[in-house]
C-alpha positions as CSV (number, residue, x, y, z in Angstrom):
1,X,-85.4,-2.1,163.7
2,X,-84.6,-3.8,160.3
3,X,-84.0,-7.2,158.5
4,X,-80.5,-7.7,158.0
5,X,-80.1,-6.3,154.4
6,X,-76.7,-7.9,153.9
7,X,-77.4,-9.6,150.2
8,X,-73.1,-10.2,149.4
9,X,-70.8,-11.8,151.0
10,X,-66.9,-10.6,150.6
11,X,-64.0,-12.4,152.0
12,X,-61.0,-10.9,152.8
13,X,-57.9,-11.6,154.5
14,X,-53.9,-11.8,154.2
15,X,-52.2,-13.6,151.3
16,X,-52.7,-17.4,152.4
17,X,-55.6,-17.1,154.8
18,X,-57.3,-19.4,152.4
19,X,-59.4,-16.7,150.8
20,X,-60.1,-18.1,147.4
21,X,-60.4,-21.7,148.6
22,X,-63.0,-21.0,150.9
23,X,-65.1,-19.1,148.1
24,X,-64.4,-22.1,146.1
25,X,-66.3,-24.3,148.8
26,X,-68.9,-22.0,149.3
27,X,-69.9,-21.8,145.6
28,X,-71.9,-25.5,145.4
29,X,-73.6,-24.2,148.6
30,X,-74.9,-21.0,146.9
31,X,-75.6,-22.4,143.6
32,X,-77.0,-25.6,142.1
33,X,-76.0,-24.1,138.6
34,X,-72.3,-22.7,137.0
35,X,-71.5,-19.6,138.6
36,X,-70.6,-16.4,136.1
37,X,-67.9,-14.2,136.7
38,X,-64.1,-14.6,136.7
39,X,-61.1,-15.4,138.5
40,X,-57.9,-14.4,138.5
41,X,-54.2,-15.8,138.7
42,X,-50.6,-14.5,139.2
43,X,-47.3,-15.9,137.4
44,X,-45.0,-14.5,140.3
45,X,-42.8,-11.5,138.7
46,X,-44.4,-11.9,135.4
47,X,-48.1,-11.0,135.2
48,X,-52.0,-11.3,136.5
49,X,-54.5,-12.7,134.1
50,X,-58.4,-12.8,134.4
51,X,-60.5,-15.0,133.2
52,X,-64.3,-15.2,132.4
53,X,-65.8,-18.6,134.1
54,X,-68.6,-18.1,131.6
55,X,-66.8,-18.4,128.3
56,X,-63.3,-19.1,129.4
57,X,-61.7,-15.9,127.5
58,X,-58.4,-14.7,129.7
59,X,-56.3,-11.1,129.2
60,X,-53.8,-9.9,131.2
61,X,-54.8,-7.3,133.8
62,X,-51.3,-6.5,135.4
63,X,-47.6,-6.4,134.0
64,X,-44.4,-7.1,136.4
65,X,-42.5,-3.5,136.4
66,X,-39.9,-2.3,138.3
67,X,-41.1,1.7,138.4
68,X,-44.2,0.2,139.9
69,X,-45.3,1.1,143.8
70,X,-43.2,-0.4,146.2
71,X,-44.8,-3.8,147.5
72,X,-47.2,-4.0,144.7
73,X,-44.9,-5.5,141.7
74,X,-47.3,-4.7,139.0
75,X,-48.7,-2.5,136.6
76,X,-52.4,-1.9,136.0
77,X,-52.7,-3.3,131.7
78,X,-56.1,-1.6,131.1
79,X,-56.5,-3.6,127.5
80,X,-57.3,-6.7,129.9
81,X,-59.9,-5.4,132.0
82,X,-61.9,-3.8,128.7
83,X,-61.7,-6.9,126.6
84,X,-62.2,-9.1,129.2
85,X,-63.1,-8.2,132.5
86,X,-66.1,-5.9,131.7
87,X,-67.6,-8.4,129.0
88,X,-67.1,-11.0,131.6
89,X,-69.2,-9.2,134.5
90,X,-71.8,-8.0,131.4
91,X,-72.5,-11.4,131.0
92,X,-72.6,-12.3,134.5
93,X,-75.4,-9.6,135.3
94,X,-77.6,-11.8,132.0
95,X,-76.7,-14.8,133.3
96,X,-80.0,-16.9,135.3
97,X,-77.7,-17.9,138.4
98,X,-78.6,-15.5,141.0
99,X,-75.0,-15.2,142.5
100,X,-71.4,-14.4,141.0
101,X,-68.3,-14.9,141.9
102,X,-65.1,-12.2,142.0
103,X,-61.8,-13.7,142.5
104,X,-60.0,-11.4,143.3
105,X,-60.8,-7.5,143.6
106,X,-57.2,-5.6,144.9
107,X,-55.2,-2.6,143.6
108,X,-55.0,-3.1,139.9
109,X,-58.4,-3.4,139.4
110,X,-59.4,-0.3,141.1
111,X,-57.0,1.3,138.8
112,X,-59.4,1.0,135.5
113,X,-62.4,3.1,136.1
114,X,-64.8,1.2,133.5
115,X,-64.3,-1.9,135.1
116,X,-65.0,-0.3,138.2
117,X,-68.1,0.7,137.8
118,X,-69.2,-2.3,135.7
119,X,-68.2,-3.9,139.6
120,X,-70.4,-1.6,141.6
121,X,-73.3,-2.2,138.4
122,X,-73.5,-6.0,139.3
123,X,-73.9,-5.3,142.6
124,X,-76.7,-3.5,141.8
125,X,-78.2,-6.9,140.0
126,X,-76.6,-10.1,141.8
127,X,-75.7,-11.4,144.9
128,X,-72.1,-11.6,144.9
129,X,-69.4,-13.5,146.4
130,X,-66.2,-11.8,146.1
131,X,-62.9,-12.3,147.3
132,X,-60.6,-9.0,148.4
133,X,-57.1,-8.1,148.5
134,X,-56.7,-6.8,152.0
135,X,-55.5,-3.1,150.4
136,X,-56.5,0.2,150.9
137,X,-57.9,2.2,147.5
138,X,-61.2,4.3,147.3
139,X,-62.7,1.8,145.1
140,X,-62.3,-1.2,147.9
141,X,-63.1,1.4,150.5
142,X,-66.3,2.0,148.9
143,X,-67.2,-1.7,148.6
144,X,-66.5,-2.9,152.0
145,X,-68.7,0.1,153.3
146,X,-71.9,-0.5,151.1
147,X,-75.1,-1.8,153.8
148,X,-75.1,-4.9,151.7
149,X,-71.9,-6.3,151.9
150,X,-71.1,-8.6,154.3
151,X,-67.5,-8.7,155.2
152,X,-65.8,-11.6,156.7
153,X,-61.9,-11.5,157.2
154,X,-60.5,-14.5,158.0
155,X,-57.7,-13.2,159.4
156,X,-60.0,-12.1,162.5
157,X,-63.0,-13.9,161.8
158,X,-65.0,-12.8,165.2
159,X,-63.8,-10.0,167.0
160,X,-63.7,-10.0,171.0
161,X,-67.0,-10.9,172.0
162,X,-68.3,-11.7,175.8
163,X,-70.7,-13.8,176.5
164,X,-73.2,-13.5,179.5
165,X,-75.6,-16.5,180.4
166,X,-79.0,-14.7,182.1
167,X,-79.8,-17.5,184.9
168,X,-80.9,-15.7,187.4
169,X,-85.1,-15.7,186.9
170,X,-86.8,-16.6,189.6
171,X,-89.0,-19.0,187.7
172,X,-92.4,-18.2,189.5
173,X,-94.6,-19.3,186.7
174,X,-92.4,-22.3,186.6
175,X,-93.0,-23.5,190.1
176,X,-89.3,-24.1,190.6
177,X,-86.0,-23.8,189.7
178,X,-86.4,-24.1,186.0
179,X,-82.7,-23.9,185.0
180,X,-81.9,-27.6,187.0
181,X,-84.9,-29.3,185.0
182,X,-84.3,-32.2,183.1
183,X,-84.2,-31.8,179.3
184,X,-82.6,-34.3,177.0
185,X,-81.2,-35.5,179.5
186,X,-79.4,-32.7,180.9
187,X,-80.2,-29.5,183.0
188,X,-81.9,-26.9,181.1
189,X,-79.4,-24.1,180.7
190,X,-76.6,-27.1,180.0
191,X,-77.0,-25.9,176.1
192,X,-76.4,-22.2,177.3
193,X,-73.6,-23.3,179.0
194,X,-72.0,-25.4,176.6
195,X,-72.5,-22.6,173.7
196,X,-70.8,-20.0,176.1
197,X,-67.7,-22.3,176.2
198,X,-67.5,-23.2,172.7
199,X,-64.3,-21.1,172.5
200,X,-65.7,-18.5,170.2
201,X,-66.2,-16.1,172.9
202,X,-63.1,-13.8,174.3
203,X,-64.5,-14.4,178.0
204,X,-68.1,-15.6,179.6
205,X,-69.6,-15.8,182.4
206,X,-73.0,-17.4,184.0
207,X,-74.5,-15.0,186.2
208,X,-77.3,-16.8,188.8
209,X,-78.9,-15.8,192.3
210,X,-78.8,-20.5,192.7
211,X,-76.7,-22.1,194.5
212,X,-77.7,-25.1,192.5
213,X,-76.6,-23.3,189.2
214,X,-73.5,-21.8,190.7
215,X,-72.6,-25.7,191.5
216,X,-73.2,-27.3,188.1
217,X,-70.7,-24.4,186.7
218,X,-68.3,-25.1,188.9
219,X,-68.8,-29.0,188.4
220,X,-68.0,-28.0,184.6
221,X,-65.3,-25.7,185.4
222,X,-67.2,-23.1,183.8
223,X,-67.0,-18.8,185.2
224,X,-69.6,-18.2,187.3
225,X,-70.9,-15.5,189.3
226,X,-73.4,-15.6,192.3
227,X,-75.8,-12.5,193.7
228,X,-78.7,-11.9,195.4
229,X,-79.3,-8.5,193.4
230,X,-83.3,-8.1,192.4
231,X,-83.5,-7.0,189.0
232,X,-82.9,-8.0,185.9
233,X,-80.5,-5.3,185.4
234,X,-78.3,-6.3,187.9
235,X,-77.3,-9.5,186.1
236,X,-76.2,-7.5,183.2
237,X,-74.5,-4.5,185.0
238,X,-72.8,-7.8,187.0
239,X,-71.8,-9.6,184.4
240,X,-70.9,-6.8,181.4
241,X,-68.7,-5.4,184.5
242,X,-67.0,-8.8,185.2
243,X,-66.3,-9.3,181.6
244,X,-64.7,-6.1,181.4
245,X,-62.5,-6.0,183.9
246,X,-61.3,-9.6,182.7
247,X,-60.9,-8.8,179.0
248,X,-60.9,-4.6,178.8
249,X,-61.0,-5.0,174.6
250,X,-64.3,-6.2,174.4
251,X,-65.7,-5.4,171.5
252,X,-69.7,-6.5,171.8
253,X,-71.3,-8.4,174.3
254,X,-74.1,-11.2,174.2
255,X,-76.8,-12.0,176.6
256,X,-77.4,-15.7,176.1
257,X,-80.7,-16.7,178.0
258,X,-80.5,-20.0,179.9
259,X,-83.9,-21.3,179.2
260,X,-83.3,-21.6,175.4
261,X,-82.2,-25.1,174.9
262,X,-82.9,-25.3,171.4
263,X,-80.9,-22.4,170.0
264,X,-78.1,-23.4,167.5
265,X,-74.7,-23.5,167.4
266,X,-75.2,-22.3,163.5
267,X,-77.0,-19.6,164.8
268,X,-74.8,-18.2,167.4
269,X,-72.1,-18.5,164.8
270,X,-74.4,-16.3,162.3
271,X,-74.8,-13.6,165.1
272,X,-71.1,-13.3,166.2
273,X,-69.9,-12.6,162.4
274,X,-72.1,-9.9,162.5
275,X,-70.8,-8.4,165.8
276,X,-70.0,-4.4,165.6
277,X,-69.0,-2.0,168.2
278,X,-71.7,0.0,166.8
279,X,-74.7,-1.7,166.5
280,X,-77.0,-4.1,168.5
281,X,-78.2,-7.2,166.9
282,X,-81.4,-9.0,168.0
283,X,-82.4,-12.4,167.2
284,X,-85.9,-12.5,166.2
285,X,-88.6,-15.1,164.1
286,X,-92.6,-15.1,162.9
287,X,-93.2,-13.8,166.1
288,X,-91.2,-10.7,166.2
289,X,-87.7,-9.7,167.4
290,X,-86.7,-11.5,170.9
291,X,-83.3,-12.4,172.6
292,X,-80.1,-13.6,172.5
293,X,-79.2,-9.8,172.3
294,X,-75.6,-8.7,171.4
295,X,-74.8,-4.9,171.8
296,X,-71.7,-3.6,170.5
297,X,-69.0,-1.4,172.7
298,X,-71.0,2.4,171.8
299,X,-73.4,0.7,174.6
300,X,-72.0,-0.4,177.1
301,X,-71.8,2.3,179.5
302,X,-75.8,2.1,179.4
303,X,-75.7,-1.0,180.1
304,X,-73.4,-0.7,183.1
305,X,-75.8,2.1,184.2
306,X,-79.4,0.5,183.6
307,X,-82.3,1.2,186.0
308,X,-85.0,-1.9,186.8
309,X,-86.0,-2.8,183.4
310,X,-82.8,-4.3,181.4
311,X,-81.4,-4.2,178.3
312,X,-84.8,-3.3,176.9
313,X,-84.2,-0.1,178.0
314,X,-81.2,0.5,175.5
315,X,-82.9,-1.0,172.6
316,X,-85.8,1.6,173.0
317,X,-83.3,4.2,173.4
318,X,-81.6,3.7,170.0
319,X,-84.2,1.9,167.7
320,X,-82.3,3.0,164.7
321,X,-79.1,1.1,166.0
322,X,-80.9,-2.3,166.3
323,X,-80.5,-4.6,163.4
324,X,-82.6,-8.3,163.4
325,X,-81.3,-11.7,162.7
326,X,-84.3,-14.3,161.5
327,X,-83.5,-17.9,163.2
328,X,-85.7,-20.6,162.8
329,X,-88.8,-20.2,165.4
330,X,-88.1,-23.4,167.4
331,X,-85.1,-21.9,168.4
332,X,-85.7,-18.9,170.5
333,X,-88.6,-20.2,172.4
334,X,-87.9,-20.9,176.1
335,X,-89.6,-22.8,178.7
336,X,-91.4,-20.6,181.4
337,X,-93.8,-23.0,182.8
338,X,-93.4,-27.4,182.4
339,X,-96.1,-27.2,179.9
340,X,-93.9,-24.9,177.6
341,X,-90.9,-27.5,178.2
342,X,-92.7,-30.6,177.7
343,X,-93.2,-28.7,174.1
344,X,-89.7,-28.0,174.0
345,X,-89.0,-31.7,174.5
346,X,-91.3,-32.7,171.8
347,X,-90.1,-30.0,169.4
348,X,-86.0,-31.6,170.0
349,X,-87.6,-34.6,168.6
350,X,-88.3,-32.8,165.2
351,X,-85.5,-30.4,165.1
């Protein structure tokens, strides 16, 4: 298992998803300080200029032609990205801000090979916020495939993702039911519940051997599904099945504990853009890696075909796979006995 080693963030998307104004918004939340780099801007049937943020210097980087490719409307002018661009991302790698910003990368700039790899250089040196053309070229290829990019399109910003809520522990240690106990006010798995219907999942489902959970879901108008099955992997082969049959495209699927009242809305949000058909990602904190768990589609038939012991079974199975998401301690701690809930309650109060 490792650490997320995502260290850029690239946005993607088609023209007027909003791309450059969200990397706008982003930048006073990365940076206390003027951000290097450069942005770019396009005179419709004219030309594409580029411009260093750090000295204000612009060239133009593309030419309106009409022997150009179809769809594209320009021609790479190399002059531009020498003078220019590859000063402008030489200063950006000496500059003391930690991040940069690219605005845009597409087609033209994969054209000129220097400025290419000056690109792939300052990747090497900052974290970089970039904004992508959603086009096909080696050179984009290559930089939406590195291990430390982190690509978000906000044309499909999660892919399908179901959601199963685990509550159907028996609480022994807890001397009851602990899933109907009062916290904040509500039932404990109410948070589980309400982060399951958020509308961020393609389908969810509560799965529960209680009558009494089984009740406050359908109170809420909220998919349930009731057993009397004895293990642990039961409730996922139940649920993972149900979700398939109800949304067949299912791209990953997360198991969302119902005694975790503290975990965040910010933090299921952080797990979901992650979400791959071929990886698992595992919440963890200072005490190691522990659950939500979301395992993409290349599992899912293990899942569906687990013995007694869970989903723990899959994780040791494909250690390599698994990939950790740090979350704030509080969050993932749950509330097997009152003791450990009356804790709960205190940490809400600080949280």
């Amino acid at each position: 298992m490792e650490v997320s080693c995502k260290r850029h963030l690239f946005l993607t998307g088609s023209r007027g998803a909003g791309k450059s104004t969200l990397a706008r918004q982003l930048l006073p939340l990365l940076a206390d300080a003027p951000v290097p780099g450069f942005a770019t801007h396009v005179t419709p049937q004219t030309c594409v200029t580029l411009q260093d943020l750090t000295t204000g210097r612009s060239g133009i980087i593309g030419a309106a032609t009409r022997s150009c490719q179809p769809g594209l409307g320009m021609r790479c002018v190399e002059e531009g990205f020498l003078s220019v661009g590859v000063p402008a991302l030489q200063t950006a790698a000496e500059a003391p801000c930690a991040w940069a910003l690219l605005d845009e990368l597409g087609y033209l700039e994969s054209v000129c090979t220097p400025f290419c790899a000056s690109v792939e250089a300052l990747l090497d040196t900052k974290r970089i916020l970039a904004v992508l053309r959603k086009q096909d070229t080696p050179f984009l290829s290559r930089l939406r495939s590195r291990p430390d990019v982190f690509l978000l399109d906000l044309d499909i910003p999660f892919p399908a993702v179901g959601c199963v809520v685990m509550a159907s522990g028996l609480g022994r240690r807890f001397g009851s039911n602990k899933l109907l106990a009062g916290f904040d006010g509500q039932p404990l798995i109410q948070r589980a519940l309400t982060l399951a219907g958020s509308g961020l999942f393609a389908a969810d489902l509560t799965v529960t051997r209680h009558d009494g959970v089984q009740a406050l879901c359908q109170t809420q108008h909220r998919p349930v599904l009731l057993h009397s099955e004895p293990h642990r992997s039961d409730t996922v082969r139940l649920g993972l099945s149900a979700l398939l049959q109800q949304c067949p495209q299912l791209q990953a699927c997360l198991f969302l504990p119902g005694d975790q009242p503290l975990f965040s809305a910010e933090s299921l949000s952080s797990l979901l853009l992650l979400a791959d058909p071929h990886a698992i990602w595992r919440t963890c904190d200072s005490g190691g890696a522990g659950s939500p768990v979301l395992f993409g589609r290349d599992y899912f038939d293990e899942l569906l075909h687990l013995t007694k012991g869970g989903g723990s079974e899959v994780l040791q199975r494909h250690p390599d796979a698994v990939h950790l998401l740090p979350c704030p301690d509080c969050e993932l701690r749950d509330a097997d006995t009152p003791a450990a809930l009356a804790e709960l309650e205190k940490a809400l109060r600080h949280f």
